[in-house]
C-alpha positions as CSV (number, residue, x, y, z in Angstrom):
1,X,-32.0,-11.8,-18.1
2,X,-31.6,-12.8,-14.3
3,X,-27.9,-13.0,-15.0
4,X,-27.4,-9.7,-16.6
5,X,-29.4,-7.9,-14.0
6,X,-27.3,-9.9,-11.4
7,X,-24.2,-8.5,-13.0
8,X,-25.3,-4.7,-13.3
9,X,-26.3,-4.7,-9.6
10,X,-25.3,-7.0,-6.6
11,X,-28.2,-8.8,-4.7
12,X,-31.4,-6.3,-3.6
13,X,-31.6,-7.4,0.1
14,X,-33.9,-4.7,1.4
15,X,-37.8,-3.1,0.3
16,X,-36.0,0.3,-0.7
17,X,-33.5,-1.2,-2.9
18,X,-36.4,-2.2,-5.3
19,X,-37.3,1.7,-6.3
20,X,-33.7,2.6,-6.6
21,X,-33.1,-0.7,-8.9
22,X,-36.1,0.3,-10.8
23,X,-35.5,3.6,-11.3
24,X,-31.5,2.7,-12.0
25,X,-33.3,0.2,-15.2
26,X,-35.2,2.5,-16.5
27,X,-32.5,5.4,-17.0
28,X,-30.5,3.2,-18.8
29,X,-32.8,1.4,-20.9
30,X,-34.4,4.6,-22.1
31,X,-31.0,5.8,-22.7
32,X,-29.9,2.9,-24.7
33,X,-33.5,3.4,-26.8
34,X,-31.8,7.2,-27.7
35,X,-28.3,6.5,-27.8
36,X,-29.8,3.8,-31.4
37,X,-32.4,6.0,-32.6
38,X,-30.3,8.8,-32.8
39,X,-26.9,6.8,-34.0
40,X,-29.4,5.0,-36.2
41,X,-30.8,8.5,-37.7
42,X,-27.5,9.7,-37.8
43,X,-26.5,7.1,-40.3
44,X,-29.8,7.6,-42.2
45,X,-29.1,11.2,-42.5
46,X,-25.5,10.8,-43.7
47,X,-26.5,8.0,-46.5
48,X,-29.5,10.1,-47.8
49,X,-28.2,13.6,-48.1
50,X,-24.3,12.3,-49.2
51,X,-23.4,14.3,-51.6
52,X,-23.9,11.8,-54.9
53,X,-22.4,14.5,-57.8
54,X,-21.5,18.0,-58.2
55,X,-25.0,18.6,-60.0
56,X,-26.8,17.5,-57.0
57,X,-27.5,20.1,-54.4
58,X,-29.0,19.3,-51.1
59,X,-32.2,20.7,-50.3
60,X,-32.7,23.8,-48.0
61,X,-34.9,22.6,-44.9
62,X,-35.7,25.6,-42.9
63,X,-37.6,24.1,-39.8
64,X,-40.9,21.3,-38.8
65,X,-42.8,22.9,-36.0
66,X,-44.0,19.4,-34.7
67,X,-40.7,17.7,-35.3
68,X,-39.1,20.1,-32.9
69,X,-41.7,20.2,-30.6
70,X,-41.6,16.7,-30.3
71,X,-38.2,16.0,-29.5
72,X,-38.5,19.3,-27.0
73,X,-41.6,17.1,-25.0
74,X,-40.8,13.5,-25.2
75,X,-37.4,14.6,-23.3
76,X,-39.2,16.8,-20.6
77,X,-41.8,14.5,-20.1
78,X,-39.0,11.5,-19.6
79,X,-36.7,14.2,-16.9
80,X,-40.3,14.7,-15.0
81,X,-40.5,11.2,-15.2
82,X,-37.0,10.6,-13.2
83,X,-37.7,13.5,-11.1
84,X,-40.8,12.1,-9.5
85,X,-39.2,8.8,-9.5
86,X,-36.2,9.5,-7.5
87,X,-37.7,12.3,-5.5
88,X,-40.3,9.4,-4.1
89,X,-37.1,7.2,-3.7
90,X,-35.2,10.0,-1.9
91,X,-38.6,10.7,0.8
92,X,-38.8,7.4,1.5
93,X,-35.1,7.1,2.2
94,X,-35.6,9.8,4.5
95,X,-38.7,9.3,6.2
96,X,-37.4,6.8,9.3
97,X,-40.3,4.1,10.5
98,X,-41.2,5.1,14.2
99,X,-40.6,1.4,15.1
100,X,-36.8,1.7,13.7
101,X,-33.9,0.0,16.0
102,X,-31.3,2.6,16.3
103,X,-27.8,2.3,16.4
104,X,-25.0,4.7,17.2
105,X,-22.2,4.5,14.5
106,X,-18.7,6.2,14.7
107,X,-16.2,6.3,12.1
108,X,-12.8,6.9,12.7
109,X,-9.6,5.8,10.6
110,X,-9.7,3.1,9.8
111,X,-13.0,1.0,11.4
112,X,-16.5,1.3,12.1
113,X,-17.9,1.3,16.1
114,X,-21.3,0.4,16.9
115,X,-23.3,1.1,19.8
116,X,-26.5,-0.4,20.7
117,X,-29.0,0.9,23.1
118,X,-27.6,-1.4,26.1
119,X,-24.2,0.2,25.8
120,X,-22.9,-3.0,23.9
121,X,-20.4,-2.1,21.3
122,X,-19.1,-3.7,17.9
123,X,-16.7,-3.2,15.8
124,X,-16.7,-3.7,11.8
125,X,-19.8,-6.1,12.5
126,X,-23.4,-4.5,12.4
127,X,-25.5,-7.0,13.8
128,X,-29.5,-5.9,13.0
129,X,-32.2,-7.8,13.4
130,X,-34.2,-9.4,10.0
131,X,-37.6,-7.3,8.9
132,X,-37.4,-4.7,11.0
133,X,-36.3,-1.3,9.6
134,X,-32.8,0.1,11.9
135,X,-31.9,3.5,11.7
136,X,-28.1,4.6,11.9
137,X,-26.9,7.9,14.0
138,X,-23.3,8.6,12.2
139,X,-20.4,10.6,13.4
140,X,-17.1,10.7,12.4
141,X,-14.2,11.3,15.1
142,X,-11.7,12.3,12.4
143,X,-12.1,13.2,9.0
144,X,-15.0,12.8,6.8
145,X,-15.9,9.1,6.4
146,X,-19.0,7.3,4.0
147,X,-21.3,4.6,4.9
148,X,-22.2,3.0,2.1
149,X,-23.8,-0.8,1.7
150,X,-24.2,-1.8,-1.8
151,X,-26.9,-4.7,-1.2
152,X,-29.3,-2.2,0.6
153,X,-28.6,1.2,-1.8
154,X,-28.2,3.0,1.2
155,X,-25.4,5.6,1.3
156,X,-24.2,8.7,3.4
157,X,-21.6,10.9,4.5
158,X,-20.3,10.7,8.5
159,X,-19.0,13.7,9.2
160,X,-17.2,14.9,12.2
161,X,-19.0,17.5,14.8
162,X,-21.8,16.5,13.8
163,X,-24.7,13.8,13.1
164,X,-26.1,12.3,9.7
165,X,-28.4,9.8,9.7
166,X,-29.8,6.8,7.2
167,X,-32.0,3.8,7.4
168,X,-32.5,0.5,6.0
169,X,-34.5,-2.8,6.4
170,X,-33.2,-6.5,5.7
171,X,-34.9,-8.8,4.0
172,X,-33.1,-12.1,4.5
173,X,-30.4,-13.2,6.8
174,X,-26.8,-13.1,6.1
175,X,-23.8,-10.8,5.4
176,X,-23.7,-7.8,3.9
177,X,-20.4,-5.6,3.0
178,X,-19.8,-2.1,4.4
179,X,-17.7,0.4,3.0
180,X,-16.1,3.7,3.2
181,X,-17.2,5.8,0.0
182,X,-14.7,9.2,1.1
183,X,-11.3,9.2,0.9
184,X,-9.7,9.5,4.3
185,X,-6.1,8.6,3.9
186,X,-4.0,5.2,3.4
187,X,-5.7,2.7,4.6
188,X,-9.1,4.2,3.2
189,X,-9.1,1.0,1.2
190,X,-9.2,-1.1,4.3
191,X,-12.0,0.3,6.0
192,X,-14.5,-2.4,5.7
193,X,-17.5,-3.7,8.0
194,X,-20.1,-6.9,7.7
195,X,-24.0,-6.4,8.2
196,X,-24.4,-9.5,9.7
197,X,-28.7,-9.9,9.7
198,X,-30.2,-12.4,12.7
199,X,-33.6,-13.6,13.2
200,X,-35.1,-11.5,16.3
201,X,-34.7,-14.1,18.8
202,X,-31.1,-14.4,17.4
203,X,-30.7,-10.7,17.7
204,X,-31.6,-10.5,21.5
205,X,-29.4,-13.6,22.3
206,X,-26.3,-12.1,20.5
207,X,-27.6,-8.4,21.9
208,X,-27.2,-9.5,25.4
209,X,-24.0,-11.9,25.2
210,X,-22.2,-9.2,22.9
211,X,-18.9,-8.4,24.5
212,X,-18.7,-11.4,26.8
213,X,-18.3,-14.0,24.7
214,X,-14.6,-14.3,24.5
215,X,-13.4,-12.9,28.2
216,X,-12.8,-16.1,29.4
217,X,-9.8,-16.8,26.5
218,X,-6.4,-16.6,27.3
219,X,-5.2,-12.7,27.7
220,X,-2.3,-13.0,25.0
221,X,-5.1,-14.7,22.9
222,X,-7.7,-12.5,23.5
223,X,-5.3,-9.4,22.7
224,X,-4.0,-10.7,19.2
225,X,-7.7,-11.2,18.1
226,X,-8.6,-7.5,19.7
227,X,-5.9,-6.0,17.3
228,X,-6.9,-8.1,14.3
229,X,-10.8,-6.9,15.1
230,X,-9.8,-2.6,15.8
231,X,-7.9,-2.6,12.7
232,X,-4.4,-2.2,14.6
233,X,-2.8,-4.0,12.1
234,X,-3.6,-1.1,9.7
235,X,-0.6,0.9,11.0
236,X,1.3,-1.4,13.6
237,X,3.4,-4.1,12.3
238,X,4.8,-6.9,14.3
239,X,7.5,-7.7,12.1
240,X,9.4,-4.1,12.6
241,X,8.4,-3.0,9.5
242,X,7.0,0.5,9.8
243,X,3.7,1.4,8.4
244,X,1.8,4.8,9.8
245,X,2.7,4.1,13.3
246,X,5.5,2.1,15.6
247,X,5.7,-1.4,15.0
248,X,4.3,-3.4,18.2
249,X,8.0,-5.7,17.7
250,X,10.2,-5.2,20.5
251,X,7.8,-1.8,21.9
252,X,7.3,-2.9,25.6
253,X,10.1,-2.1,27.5
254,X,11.5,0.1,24.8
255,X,12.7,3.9,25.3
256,X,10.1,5.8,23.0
257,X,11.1,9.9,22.5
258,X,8.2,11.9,22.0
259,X,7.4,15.2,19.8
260,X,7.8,17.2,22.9
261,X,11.6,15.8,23.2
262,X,10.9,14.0,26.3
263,X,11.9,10.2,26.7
264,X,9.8,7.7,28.0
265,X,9.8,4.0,28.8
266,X,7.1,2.4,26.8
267,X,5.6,0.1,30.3
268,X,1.6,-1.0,31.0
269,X,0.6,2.4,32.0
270,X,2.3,4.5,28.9
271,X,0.5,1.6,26.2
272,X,-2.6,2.0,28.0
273,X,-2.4,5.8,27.8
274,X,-1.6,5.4,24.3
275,X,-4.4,2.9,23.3
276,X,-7.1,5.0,25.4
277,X,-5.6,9.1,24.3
278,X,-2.6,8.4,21.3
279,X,-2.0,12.0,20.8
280,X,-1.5,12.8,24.9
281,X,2.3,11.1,24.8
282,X,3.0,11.6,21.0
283,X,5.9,9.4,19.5
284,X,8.7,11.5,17.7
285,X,8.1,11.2,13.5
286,X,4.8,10.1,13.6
287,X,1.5,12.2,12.7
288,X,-1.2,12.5,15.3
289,X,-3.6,9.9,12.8
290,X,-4.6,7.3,15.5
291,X,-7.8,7.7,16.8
292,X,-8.8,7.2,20.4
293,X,-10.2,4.4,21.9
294,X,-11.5,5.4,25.5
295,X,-15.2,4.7,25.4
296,X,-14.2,1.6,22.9
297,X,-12.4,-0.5,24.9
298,X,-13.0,-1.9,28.7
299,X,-10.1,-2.5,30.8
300,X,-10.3,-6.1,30.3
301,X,-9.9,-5.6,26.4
302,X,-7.1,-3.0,26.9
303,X,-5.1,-5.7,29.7
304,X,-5.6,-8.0,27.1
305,X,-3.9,-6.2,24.4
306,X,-1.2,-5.1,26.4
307,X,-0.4,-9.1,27.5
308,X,-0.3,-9.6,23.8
309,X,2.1,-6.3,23.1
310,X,4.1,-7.9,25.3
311,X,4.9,-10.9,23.7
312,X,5.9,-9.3,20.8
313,X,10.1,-9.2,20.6
């Protein structure tokens, strides 16, 4: 039984998920119950009024009050049943603990930012503390995005211009997978992010070593793993291929010419302009999809990319 409620639904890892799970069980239990007593007295009904030889002739059955009754209340009663059920589940889901740790999310194609409350930011790894319930301010700086963890049943929209909210509570330490539920061009697919759950003393020592860990790796280093962790990879090669923007092969130094017809020589200060405000110098045949990382990035990380862009030949 463990195994085949394992298989319907990955691992319940938070308090909420056990209404949801619940509720999800009961639906389709009682709708396996219907699905073989009506197939069953289908069958039943076909066999005993089959038409056995052309002196037989099937009764006339005009109507059975309590028969029809019946099968009118039994379904209401089971629909008020879900109802309740998931409107208590929906509440609760909505109703944010006063103790909740909050955390500023942004979506924007094709990763997930974090902020935390000391002006730390992550990205594609929400780190949360274990047993404490953490609410999550969404916004979207592009299209419409969906946050949506499968081990917590937690899902909803991130829409740009404006703020949607949802909250959850682990259980247990470990990794959980994020993804993007709305459709929000070619590399929606790609769009994933980790819950990664601490103890609370964990939590505080990663909270206030977060973006300091690695500034003390080589630059050229540091800037390949940057680009691996923003998702720049999505849509710059460094093989010359082309994907949804310029490949990062042989671009420093290189003559780019933009929308507006102008030329320009693709030095420190143009790839900084273009990590920090892409559309401001837009590159001739490509769409204005890349979003902007001023606010994301510190000038360390952004020196550190460019050292590795310009390695690239």
């Amino acid at each position: 039984m463990k195994r085949f409620i394992e298989y319907m639904l990955p691992p319940a890892k938070s308090p909420t998920a056990e209404i949801t799970d619940a509720l999800f069980y009961f639906i389709n239990v009682a709708s396996l119950i219907f699905i073989i007593s009506i197939t069953a007295a289908i069958i039943w009904f076909a066999w005993k009024y089959r038409r056995k030889s052309d002196d037989e002739v099937t009764p006339v059955i005009s109507h059975n009050s309590k028969l029809e009754i019946t099968w009118s209340v039994i379904p209401l009663i089971l629909v008020m049943i879900v109802f309740a059920w998931g409107f208590q589940g929906y509440v609760n889901l909505r109703t944010v603990p006063s103790d909740a740790y909050e955390v500023r999310v942004v979506g924007k194609s094709w990763l997930w930012e974090f902020h935390y409350d000391n002006g730390n930011v992550s990205i594609n790894e929400l780190h949360v503390p274990v047993n404490r319930p953490v609410k999550l301010i969404m916004s979207s700086d592009d299209v419409i995005h969906s946050f949506y963890v499968p081990d917590y049943r937690v899902k909803r929209d991130v829409l740009p211009n404006r703020y949607s909210s949802l909250w959850f509570e682990a259980n247990e330490t470990g990794e959980s997978v994020v993804f993007c539920t709305e459709y929000c061009g070619r590399a929606h697919s790609n769009m994933l992010a980790t819950v990664i759950v601490h103890e609370q003393e964990e939590f505080e020592t990663w909270l206030a070593s977060a973006g300091a860990a690695n500034d003390d790796m080589d630059p050229v280093e540091r800037g390949e793993q940057l680009t691996n962790q923003y998702a720049c990879v999505t849509c710059h090669s460094v093989d010359g291929s082309e994907i949804l923007g310029p490949s990062f092969q042989g671009l420093f130094g290189s003559e780019r010419t933009l929308a507006s017809g102008e030329t320009v020589t693709a030095d420190e200060n143009y790839i900084r302009e273009s990590i920090l405000e892409p559309n401001a110098k837009l590159v001739e045949g490509y769409d204005p999809v890349m979003p902007a990382f001023a606010g994301s990035l510190n000038d360390r990380q952004v020196d550190a990319i460019i050292e590795y862009i310009k390695t690239i030949e």
